[in-house]
C-alpha positions in Angstrom: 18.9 9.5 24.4 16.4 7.1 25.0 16.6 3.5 24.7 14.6 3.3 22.2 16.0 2.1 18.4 18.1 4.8 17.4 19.1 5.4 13.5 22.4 7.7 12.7 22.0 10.0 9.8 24.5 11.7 7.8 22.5 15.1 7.8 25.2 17.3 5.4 25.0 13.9 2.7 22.8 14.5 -0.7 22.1 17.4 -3.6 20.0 18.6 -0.7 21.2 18.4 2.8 19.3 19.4 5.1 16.6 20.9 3.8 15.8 17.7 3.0 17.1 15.3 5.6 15.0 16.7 8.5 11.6 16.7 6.9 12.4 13.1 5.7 13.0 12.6 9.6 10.0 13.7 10.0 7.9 11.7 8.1 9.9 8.8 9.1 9.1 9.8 12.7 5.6 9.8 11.8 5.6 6.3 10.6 8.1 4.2 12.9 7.1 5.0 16.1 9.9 3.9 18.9 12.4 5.1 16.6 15.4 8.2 17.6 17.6 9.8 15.7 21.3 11.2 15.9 21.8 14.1 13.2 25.2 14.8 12.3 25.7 18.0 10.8 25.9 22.2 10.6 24.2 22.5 14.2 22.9 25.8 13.0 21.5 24.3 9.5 19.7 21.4 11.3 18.4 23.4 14.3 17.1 26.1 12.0 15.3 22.4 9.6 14.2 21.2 12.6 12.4 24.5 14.0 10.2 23.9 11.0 10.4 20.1 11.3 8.3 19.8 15.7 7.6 15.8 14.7 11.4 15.2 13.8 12.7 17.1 16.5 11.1 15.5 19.0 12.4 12.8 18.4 16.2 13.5 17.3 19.4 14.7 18.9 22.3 17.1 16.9 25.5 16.6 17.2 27.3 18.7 15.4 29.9 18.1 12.7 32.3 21.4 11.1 32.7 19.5 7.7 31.1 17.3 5.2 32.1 15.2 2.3 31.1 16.5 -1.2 29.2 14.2 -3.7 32.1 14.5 -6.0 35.4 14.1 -3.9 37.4 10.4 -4.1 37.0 7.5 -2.1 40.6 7.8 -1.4 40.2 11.8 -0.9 37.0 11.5 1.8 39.0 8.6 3.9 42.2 10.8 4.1 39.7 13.7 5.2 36.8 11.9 6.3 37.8 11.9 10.3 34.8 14.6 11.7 32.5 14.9 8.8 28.9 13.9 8.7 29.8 11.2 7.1 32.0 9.5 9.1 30.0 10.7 12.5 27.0 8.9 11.2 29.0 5.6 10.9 31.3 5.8 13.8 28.3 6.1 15.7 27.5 2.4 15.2 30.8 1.2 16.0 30.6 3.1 19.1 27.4 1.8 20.2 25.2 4.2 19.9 23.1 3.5 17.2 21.6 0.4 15.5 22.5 1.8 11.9 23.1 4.6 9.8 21.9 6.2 6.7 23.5 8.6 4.1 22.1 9.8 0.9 25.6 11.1 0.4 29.3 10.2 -1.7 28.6 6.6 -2.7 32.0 5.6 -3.2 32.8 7.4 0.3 30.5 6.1 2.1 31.6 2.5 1.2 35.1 3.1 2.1 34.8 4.9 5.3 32.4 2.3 6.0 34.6 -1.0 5.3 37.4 1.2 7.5 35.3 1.9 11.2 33.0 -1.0 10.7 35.6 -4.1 9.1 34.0 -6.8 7.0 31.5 -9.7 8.2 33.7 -13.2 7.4 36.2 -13.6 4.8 34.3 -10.8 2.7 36.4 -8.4 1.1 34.3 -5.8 -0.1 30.9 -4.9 0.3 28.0 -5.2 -2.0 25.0 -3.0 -2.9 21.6 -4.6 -2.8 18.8 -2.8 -4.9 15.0 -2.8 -4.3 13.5 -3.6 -7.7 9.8 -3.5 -8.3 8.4 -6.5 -10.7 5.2 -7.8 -11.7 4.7 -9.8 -8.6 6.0 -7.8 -6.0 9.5 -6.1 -5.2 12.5 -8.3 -6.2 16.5 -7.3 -4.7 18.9 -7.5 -7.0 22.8 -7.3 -6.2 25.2 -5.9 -6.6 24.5 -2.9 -8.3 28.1 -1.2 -8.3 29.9 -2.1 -5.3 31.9 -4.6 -7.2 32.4 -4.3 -10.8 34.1 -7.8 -11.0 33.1 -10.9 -8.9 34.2 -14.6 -8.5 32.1 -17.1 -7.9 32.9 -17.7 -4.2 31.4 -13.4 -3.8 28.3 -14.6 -6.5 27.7 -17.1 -3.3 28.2 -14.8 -0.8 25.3 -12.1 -2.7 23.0 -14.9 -2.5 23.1 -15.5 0.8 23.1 -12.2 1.7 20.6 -11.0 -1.0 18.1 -13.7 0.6 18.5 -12.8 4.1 17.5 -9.0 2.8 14.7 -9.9 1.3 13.2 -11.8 4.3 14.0 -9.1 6.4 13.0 -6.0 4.5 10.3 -7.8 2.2 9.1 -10.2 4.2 9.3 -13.2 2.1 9.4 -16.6 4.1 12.0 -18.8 1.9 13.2 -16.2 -1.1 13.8 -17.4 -4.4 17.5 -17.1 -5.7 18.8 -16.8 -9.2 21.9 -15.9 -10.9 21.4 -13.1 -13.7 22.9 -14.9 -17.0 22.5 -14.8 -21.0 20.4 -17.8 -21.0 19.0 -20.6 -18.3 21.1 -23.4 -19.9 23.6 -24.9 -17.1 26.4 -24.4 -20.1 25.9 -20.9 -20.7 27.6 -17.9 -19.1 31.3 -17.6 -18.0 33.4 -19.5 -15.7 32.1 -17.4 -12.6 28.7 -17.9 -13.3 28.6 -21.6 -14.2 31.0 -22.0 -11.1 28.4 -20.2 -8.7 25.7 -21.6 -10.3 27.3 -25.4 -9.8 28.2 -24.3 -5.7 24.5 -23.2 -5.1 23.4 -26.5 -6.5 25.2 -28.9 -4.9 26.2 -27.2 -1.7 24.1 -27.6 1.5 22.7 -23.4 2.2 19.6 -22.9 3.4 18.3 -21.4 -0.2 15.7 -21.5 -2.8 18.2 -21.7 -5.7 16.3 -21.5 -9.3 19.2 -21.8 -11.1 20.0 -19.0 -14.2 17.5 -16.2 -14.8 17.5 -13.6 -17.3 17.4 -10.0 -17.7 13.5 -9.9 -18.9 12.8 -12.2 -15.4 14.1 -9.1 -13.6 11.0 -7.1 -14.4 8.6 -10.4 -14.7 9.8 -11.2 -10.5 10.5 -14.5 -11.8 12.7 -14.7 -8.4 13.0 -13.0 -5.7 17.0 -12.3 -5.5 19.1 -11.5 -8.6 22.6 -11.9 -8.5 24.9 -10.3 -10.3 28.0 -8.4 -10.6 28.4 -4.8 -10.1 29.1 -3.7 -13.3 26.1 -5.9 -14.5 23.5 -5.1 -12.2 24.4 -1.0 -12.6 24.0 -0.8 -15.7 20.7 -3.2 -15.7 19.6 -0.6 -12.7 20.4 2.8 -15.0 18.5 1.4 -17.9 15.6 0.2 -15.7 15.5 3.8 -14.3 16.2 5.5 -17.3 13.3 3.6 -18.9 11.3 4.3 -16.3 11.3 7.8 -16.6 11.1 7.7 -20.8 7.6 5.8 -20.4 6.0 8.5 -17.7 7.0 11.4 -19.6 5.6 9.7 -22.9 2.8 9.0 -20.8 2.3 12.7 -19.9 3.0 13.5 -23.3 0.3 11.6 -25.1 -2.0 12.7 -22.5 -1.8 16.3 -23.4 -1.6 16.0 -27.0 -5.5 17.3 -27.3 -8.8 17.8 -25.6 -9.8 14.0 -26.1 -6.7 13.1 -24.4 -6.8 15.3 -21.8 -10.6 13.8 -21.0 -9.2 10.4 -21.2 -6.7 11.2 -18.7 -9.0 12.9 -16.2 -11.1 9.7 -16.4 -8.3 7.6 -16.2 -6.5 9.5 -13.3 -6.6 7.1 -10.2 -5.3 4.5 -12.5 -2.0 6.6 -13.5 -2.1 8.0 -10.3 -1.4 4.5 -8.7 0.8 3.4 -11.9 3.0 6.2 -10.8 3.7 5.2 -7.2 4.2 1.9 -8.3 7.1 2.8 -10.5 8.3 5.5 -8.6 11.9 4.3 -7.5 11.6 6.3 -4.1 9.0 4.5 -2.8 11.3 1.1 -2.7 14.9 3.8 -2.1 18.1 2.8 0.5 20.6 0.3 -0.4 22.1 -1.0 2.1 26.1 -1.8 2.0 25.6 -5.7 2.4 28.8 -7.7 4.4 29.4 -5.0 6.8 29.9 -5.7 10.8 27.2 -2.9 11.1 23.8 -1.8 8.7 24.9 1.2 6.8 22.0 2.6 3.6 22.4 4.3 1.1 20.0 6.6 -0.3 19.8 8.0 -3.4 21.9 11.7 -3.4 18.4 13.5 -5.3 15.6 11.9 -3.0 12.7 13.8 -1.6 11.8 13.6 1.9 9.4 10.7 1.3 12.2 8.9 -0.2 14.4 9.3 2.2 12.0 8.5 4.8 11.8 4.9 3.1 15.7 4.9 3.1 15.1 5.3 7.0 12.6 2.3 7.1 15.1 -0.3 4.8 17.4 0.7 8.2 14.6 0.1 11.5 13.5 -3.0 9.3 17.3 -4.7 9.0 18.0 -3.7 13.0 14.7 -5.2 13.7 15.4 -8.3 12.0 17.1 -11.7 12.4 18.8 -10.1 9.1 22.8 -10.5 10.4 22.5 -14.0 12.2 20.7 -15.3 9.3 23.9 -14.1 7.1 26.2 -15.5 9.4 24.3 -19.5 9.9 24.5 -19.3 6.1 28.0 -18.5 5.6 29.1 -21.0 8.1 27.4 -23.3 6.2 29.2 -22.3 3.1 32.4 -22.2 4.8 31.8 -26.3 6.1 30.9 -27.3 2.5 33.9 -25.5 1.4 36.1 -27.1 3.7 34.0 -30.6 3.2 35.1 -30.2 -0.8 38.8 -29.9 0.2 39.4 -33.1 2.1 37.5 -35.1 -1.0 40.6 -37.4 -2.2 40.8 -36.2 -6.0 40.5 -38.7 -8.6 43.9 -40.3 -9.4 45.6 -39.2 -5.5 45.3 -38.8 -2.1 43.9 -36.3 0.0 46.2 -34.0 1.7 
C-alpha cells in the first residue's frame, strides 16, 4: 500500500458486518482524503461489498481472515480463539507496523482484551479506559470511562483526566480542556475516598490541566466542562440513560407530531428545525470510543451503527494518528509520575524520610 495514513478495520465486527463496514469505508473515503484502508475479513464477502462500494475500494486492501469473533462470545473465550480472526488481524496490524490504528464495531469486551494483549499498556496503566463523545449544550464534552473499568482508584481517576484532556484536544479541538470529576455534589467533602483523593491530587499536583474541581451529573448535558471523569460503572450507566432518554424524547416527538392534522402542519412548518434537532442528538454523528492507555489507537464503534456512523468511528481514528494525542499523554504522566515520587521523599510529620 501506499504511504499514505492507513486505518485497520475489523470488517466481520458488528450486527452487520460487512454490509455495512464497506459502505461506511466509503463515505469515510469520501471525506478524509490521504487515508487507506486494510480490511480484514470473508475475502469473498468484502470483495463482493466492495464491487458495489468503487470509492472504498479504491482506496482499501483485503486481507483475508477464515474466522471472526461473535458479539456474544467471552473475553476470555475470543483471546483463547482470537489468533486469525478479524478481530485480532485489525489490531496486530498496528503492532506490526502497518497501520496507524484500527477500528472495530465488534465484541467490546474482546476487543479490549485482545487489544491490552498485542498492543501492552502505555506506563504503569493496568487496564484501559473507554472515552465517550457526549453532546451538551455548548458543544461535545468526553466523558470516561464508560465501562472499561467498573471500579477505579484515584491514582486511574488521574490517569482519565489526563488522558480524557488530551482526547479532547485532539479529536475536538479544544486548546486547554476543562476537567471535572463526576460526583454527588461540588463540595470538596463530598463523595468517597477515591474521589476526594483524585480530586485533592489534580489540585495540588503540577499537570498541565484545567481542573474545575467536582461536577455533577446535570453539568454533563449543560457542558459545564469539557472532560468528565468517572468510573466505569458510573459513566455506563450515566451513557445508557443519556441514550435511552434520547431515544424516549424523539419518539414522543414523533408521536405528538402525528397526533392530528394541526400537528402534522405544525411539523411540516417546523421541519428544518427537528430536522437539525435530530442530527444534533443523533449519537452516531459523535460514534467510536477509543480504548484510552493503549501503546497503539484502537476505536470502538458502536455494534448497530450505520455507515455514516461508522464512518465517524473512522474519523475519531485519522484524527488521534494525526494528532500530538499520545506524546501529550505521555509529558503528562511523566509529570504525574515526578509529583508522585516528589510526595514520597516529603519527611512525614513526626519522622524522617526514608
Amino acid at each position: 500500500m501506499s504511504q499514505n495514513l492507513v486505518i485497520s478495520i475489523d470488517a466481520m465486527g458488528g450486527d452487520h458486518g460487512p454490509s455495512v463496514i464497506v459502505p461506511g469505508v466509503a463515505v469515510a473515503a469520501g471525506r478524509l482524503p490521504g487515508v487507506r484502508f486494510l480490511l480484514h475479513g470473508d475475502e469473498t464477502a468484502l470483495n463482493a461489498e466492495l464491487a458495489r462500494c468503487p470509492a472504498a475500494r479504491a482506496v482499501s486492501e483485503v486481507r483475508h481472515s477464515d474466522r471472526a469473533i461473535a458479539m456474544d462470545e467471552k473475553p476470555a473465550q475470543a483471546l483463547r480463539r482470537g489468533k486469525g480472526t478479524s478481530l485480532w488481524n485489525a489490531v496486530e496490524a498496528i503492532r506490526e507496523g502497518e497501520a496507524s490504528a484500527a477500528v472495530s464495531a465488534g465484541n467490546t469486551g474482546a476487543l479490549m482484551a485482545i487489544s491490552k494483549l498485542i498492543l501492552r499498556m502505555s506506563a504503569n496503566m493496568e487496564r484501559p479506559a473507554i472515552v465517550a463523545s457526549w453532546p451538551t449544550m455548548r458543544g461535545v464534552s468526553a466523558v470516561l470511562d464508560v465501562g472499561a473499568n467498573v471500579e477505579s482508584d484515584a491514582d486511574q481517576l488521574v490517569e482519565f483526566a489526563i488522558m480524557g484532556a488530551a482526547f479532547h484536544h485532539a479529536v475536538h479541538g479544544s486548546d486547554k480542556p476543562t476537567v471535572g470529576i463526576l460526583n454527588v455534589g461540588s463540595e470538596d467533602q463530598k463523595g468517597h475516598d477515591e474521589v476526594r483523593e483524585a480530586h485533592a491530587m489534580l489540585k495540588d499536583m503540577d499537570l498541565d490541566l484545567d481542573y474545575q474541581g467536582f461536577v455533577e451529573g446535570t453539568d454533563i448535558a449543560k457542558g459545564t466542562v469539557d472532560v468528565v471523569v468517572t468510573d466505569g460503572f458510573t459513566g455506563n450507566v450515566a451513557l445508557k440513560t443519556a441514550e435511552g432518554l434520547a431515544r424516549f424524547f424523539s419518539n414522543e416527538i414523533k408521536s405528538t407530531f402525528m397526533s392530528g392534522p394541526l400537528a402534522m402542519a405544525g411539523a411540516l412548518l417546523a421541519s428544518g428545525a427537528l430536522k437539525k434537532m435530530r442530527h444534533r442528538l443523533d449519537p452516531g454523528r459523535v460514534n467510536g470510543g477509543p480504548l484510552l492507555g493503549l501503546n497503539g489507537i484502537v476505536v470502538k464503534s458502536h455494534g448497530g451503527a450505520d455507515a455514516q456512523s461508522f464512518a465517524s468511528a473512522i474519523r475519531v481514528a485519522v484524527d488521534l494518528a494525526r494528532s500530538d494525542f499520545s506524546a501529550e499523554i505521555e509529558r503528562n504522566l511523566q509529570r504525574l509520575t515526578a509529583a508522585k515520587e516528589k510526595c514520597e521523599t516529603v519527611q512525614p510529620e513526626g519522622g524522617a524520610a526514608e
